[in-house]
N, C-alpha and C positions, 0 to 999 in steps of 0.2 A: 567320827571326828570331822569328818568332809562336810556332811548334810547338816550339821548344826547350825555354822554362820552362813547357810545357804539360805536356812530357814527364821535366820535370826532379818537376813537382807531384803526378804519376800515380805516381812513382818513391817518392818520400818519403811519400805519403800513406798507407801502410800502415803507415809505422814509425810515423809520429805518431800514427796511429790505436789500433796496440799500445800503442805506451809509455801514451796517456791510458787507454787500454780498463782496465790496470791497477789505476789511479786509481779510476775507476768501479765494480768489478768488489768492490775492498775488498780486507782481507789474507785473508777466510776464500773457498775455492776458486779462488784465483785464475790459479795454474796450471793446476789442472782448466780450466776454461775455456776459458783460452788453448790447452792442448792441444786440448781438444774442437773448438775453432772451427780451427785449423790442419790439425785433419783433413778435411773438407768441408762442405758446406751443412748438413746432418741429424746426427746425433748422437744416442744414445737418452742421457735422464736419467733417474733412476729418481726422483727427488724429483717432478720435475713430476707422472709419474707417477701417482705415487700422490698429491699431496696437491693438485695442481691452480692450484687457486683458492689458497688457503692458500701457496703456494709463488710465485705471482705476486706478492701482497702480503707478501709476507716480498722480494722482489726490488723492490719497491716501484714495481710496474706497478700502479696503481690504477685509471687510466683502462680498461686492458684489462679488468678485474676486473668496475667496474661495465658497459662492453660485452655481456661475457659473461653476466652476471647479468641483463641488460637481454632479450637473446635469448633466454635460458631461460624467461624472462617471458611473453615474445612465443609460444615453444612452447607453455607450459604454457596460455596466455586460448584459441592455435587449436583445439590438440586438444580442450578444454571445449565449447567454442560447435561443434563437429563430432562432439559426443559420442561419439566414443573412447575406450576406458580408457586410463589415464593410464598407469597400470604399466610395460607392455611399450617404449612411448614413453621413456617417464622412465629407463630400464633400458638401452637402444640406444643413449641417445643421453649420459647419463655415463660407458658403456664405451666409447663411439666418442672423446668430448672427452679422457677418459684418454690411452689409445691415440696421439691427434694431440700433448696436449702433452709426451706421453712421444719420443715421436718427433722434434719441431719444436720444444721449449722450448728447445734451444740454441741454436738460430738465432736466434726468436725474440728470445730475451733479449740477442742480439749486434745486431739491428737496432735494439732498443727502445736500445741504450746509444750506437750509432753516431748513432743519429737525436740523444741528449740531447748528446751531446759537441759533436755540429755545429750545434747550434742557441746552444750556450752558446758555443762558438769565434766564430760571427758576432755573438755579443752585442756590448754594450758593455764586455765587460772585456780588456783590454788586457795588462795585468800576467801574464805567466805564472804567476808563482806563485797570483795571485786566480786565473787560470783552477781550476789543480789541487784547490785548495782546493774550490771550488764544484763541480767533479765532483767530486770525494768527496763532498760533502755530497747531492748530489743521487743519487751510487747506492750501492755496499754494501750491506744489508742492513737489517730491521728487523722485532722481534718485535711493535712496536708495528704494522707494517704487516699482522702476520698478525691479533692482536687486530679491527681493523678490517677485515679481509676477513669478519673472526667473526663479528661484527657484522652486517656488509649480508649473508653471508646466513642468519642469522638472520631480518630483515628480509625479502629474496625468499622464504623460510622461511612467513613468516606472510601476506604477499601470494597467494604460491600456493594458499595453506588455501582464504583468502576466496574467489581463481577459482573452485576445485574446490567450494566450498560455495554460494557462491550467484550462481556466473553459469551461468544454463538455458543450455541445448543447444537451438539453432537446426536441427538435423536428429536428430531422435531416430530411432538406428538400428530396423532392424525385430528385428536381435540383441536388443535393449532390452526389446522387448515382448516374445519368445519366452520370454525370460528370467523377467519378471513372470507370462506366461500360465502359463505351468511352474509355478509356486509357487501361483496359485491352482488350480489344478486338481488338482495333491497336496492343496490344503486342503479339497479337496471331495470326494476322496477318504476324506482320513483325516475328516470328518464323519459319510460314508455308514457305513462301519468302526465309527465309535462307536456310529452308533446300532446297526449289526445285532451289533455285541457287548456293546449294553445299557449301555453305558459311560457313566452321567449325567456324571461330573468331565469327562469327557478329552471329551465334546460342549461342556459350558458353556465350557471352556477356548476355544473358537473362537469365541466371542461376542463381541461388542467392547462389553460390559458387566460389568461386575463379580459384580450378581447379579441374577438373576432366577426368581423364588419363581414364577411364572406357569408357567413353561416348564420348570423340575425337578418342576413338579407334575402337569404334561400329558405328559412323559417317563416319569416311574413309571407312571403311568396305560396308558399304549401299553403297558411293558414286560411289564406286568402281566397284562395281557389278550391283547398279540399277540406274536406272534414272526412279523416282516417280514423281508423280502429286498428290496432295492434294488438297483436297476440306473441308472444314469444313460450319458448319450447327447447328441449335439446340441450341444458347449457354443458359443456364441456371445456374442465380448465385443462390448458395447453399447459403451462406451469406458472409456477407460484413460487418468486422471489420478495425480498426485503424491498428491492426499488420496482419489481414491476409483475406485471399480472398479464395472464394472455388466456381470455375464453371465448368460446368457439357457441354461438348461438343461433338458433333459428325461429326467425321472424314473418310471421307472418302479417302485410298492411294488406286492408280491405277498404272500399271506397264506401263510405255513409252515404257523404254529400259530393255532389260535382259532377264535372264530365271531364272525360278526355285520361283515366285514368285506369289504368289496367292490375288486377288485384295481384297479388305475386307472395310467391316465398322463399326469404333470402337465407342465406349462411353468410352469418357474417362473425369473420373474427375481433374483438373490442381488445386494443391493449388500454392496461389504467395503468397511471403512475400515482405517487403521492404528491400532495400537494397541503400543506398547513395539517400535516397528520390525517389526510383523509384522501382515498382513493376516489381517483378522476380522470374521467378520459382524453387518452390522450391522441389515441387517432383507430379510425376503423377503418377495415377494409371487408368490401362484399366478393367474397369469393366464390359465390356463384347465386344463380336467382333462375327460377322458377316463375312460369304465368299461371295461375291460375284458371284462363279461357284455353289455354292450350290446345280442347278440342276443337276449339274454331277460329284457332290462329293458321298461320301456313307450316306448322313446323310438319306436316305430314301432308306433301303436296300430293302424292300420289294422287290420293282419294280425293279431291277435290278437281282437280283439274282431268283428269282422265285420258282424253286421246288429243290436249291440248297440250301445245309447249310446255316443258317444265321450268323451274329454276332451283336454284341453288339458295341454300340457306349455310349461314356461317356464326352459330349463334358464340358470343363470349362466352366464358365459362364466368368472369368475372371483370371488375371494372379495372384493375390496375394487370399489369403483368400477365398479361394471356396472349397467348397467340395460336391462328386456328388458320391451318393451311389446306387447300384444297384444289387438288387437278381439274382444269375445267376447260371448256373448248367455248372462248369467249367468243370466238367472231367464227365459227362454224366452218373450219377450214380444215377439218380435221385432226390437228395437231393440239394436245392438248397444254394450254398454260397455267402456271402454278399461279395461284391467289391467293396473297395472305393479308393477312387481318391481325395486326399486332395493336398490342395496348403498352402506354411506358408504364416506368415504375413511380409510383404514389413521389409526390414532392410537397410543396408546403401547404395544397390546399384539396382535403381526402375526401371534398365533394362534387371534384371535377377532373378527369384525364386530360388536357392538352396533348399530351404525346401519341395519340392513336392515328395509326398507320394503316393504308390498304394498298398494296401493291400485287399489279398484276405483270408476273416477269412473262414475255414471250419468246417461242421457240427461235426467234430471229435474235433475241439476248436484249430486243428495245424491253423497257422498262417503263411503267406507267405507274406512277404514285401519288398520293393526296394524304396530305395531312389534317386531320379533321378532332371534336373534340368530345365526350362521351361524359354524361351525370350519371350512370350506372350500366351496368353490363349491355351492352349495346350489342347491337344485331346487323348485320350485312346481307343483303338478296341480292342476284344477279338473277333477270329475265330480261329476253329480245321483245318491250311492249310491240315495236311497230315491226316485229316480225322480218329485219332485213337481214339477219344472220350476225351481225352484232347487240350481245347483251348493254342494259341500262346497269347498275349501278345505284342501287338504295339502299342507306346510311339513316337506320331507326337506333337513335340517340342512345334510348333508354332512361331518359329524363321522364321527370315525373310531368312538367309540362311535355307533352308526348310530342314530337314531329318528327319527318322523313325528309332525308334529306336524298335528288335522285341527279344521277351523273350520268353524264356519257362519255362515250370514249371517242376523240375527235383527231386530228393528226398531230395534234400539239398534245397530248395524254386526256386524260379523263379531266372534264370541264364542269363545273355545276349547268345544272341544267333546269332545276324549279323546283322550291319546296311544297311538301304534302303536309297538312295537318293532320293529326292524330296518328296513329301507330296503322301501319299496314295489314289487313284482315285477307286479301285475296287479289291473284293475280287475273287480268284475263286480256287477248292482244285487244293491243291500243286503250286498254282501261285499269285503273289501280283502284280498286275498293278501299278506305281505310276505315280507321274508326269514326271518322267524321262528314264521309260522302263519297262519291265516285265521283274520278278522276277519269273525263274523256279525252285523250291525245290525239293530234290530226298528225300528217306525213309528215311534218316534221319538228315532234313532239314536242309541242306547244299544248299547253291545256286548252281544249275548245269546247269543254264543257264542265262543271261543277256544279254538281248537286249535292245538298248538305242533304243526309238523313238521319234518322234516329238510329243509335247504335242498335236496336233491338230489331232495324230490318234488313242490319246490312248484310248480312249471309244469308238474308232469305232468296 
């Protein structure tokens, strides 16, 4: 008695199901449909297809719409915070949704109208004909429902900008940084390029300044006098942020053409900033430098000078921020005074130190100082030339124009006392070898001889 009208409700409930589906469905495709769904579960559409979202809201699935939109959401916040490019993501997975509602949109759209029929059937309306009414009203079609699909995502539209704009990546790939190292090491490339093809514009162009009169004026100057070769080596990034960059490089300049120029290898740290979306330097500093002739510089006096007076050497470690102190018995009294040799800190212009300091404190607490100014890591000698038990005081720049600048120490402190050209090669009493000639001093060190020679005979 139970399972009859159970079996009589199984029976009937397809027809009632057709005949409403109808109703719902509207007069525009509604054969299509009906055909489609009597063929089996799947059914390709080409509307869905292609228009998706747009074709849900024109069927006036809204609820699915904002769903969907809600998910694409949820994709589009993971892949940011996991820093992924978006692209390839964003590209898989509209051809993949195509694809599914191209395939499933008739189903789909047969459950979503089965589901609205059965829930208005158990309502409170009663009336057949208020049923049919109210499914029609509730499906067919609506252009107003594509407009508002237009609408939200529009809105997911501009949602996702802001993800992609300003929510940081909680795993920044190591891709990431490859990427950035790549572009700055092209930029330090095409800097090396400018300069050894003399190129003032296309160097300034890498600056992350507009202009600068100091540094197209020290450029002509190099051009003009030298023709260098560069080599770089070592790069090592310090870190790597959104506003700035800090890597650690070594450079090696060799002399082609010129004189007066000694070959050398620098470490120099490069910060870049951004500038119109593209990384630029924004100031260097050489933190330490290397000669190249080193075997026939003075930096190992032993062996050159032998059972002759010695001196002292106080080389920088670098151009900005160094300081090099050193016990010494300047005027031969046997009590020893401290000498130091400070550099200040980098200020508006990172191709010259004004701030560099030599002070010789003595055991009496007098104080002897000079303020002097340094183009790269610069060097300090103390030797007695004319031998009366007070040291001279020579002040090698470390400019690429190379000079010596030599002091003495008088009752009123250390006094200029005459400059040497080219870089200092060898001491010996009363004469300064440099790279430009020997230097002969009388009793009371006055130059009283100057002989230019080829640098290739000066240590002979």
């Amino acid at each position: 008695m139970e399972t009859t009208p159970k079996k009589r409700r199984n029976r009937i409930q397809p027809d009632i199901d057709n005949h409403l589906l109808r109703f719902f469905i509207g007069e525009k495709k509604q054969h299509y449909y009906i055909r489609k769904w009597s063929k089996g579960v799947n059914s390709w559409n080409w509307a869905a297809f292609f228009f998706s979202l747009f074709w849900l809201g024109y069927r006036k699935m809204y609820k699915q719409v904002l769903l969907i939109i809600g998910v694409f959401l949820v994709i589009d916040l993971a892949v940011t915070l996991l820093g992924i490019d978006n692209t390839i993501p964003n590209s898989v997975i509209g051809l993949a949704s195509a694809f599914t509602f191209g395939i499933t949109g008739n189903n789909f759209y047969r459950l979503h109208a089965l589901k609205k029929i059965r829930e208005m059937m158990h309502g409170s309306i009663i009336d057949p004909n208020l049923l049919q009414k109210e499914i029609q009203l509730s499906g067919g079609v609506s252009w107003k429902g594509v407009f508002t699909t237009l609408g939200l995502f529009v809105v997911y539209v501009s949602i996702a900008m802001t993800i992609f704009t300003f929510v940081p990546s909680i795993n920044k790939t190591t891709e990431t940084h490859y990427d950035i190292e790549f572009e700055v090491i092209e930029l330090l490339e095409n800097n090396i390029q400018a300069l050894e093809s003399e190129n003032i514009d296309e160097y300034m162009s890498m600056l992350n300044r507009d202009d600068d009169e100091q540094t197209q004026q020290m450029l002509i100057e190099i051009f003009e006098n030298f023709d260098l070769a560069y080599e770089m080596s070592d790069y090592e990034f310090l870190s790597i942020s959104e506003k700035e960059i800090k890597v650690r490089i070594t450079q090696t300049t060799t002399l082609v053409k010129g004189e007066n120029f000694r070959d050398n290898e620098s470490i120099i740290i490069h910060t870049l900033r951004e500038q119109k979306a593209k990384w630029k330097f924004f100031e260097s500093e050489v933190e330490s430098i290397s000669y190249l002739d080193e075997d026939k510089s003075i930096q190992n006096n032993s062996d050159i000078l032998s059972n002759e007076s010695t001196y002292i050497t106080l080389q920088a470690p670098s151009m900005f921020e160094f300081i090099v102190t050193e016990e010494i018995d300047v005027n031969n009294d046997g009590a020893l005074e401290t000498v130091s040799f400070k550099g200040g800190s980098e200020e508006s212009y990172v191709y010259l130190n004004e701030n560099v300091e030599i002070i010789v404190e003595f055991d009496t607490g007098e104080i002897s100082s000079l303020n002097v100014s340094a183009e790269n890591a610069p060097t300090l000698y103390l030797y007695d030339i004319d031998q009366n038990g007070w040291m001279e005081v020579f002040f090698e720049t470390g400019a690429r124009l190379t000079g010596t600048e030599m002091y003495q120490f008088t009752s009123d402190g250390l006094g200029h006392s005459t400059t040497l050209n080219g870089s200092v090669e060898k001491f010996n009493p009363n004469e300064v070898i440099t790279s430009e000639g020997n230097y002969i001093f009388d009793q009371f060190l006055k130059v009283a001889d100057y002989n230019e020679v080829e640098n290739d005979n000066v240590t002979d």
